[in-house]
N, C-alpha and C positions, 0 to 999 in steps of 0.2 A: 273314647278317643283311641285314637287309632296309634300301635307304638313307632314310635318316630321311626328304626331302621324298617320297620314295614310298608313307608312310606315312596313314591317315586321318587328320584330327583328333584322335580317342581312340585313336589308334595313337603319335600323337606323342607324348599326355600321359602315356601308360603306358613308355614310353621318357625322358620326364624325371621322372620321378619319383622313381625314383635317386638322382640329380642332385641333384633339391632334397634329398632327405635325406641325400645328403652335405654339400649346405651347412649345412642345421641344425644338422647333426654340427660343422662346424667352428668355428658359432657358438657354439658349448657348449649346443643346442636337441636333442638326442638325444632323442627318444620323444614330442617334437612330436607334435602332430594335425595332415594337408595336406589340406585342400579346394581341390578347382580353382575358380577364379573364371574366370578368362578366360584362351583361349591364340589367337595369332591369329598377330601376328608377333615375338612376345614371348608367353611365360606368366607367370600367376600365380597362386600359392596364398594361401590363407588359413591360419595359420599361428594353431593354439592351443595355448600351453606353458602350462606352470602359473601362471607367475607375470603373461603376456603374450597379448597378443593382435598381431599381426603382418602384413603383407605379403612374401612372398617371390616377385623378380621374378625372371625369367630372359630374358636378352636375349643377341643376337648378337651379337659385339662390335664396335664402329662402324659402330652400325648406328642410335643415337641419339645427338644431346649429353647431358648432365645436365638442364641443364634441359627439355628433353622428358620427360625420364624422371621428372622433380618430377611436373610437370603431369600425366604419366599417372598416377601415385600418387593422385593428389589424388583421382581418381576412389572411390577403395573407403575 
């Protein structure tokens, strides 16, 4: 397997994708909708359950405070 930063752009998002749908999974979000919004040094999906509409972040870890991470939120 190929190492992740040697990856393209849509080499990475297809490699987290996974990822976010095991986190949906663990949120009790199984069969969610993911649209990529932005992946740069952190990703994010757009996240549509039945009952919700959502942000799903993915970041490295200490790699921001929380509040950076608010503030990037606030974005979408």
């Amino acid at each position: 397997m190929r190492p992740f930063a040697l990856l393209s752009g849509p080499g990475q998002m297809r490699r987290l994708r996974p990822l976010a749908l095991q986190a949906l999974e663990a949120y009790g979000l199984a069969g969610a909708q993911l649209q990529p919004l932005k992946h740069w040094n952190n990703t994010t999906f757009a996240v549509q359950a039945d009952t919700c509409r959502l942000v799903l972040r993915l970041n490295r870890p200490g790699f921001q405070d929380a509040a950076a991470i608010r503030a990037e939120l606030r974005e979408f």
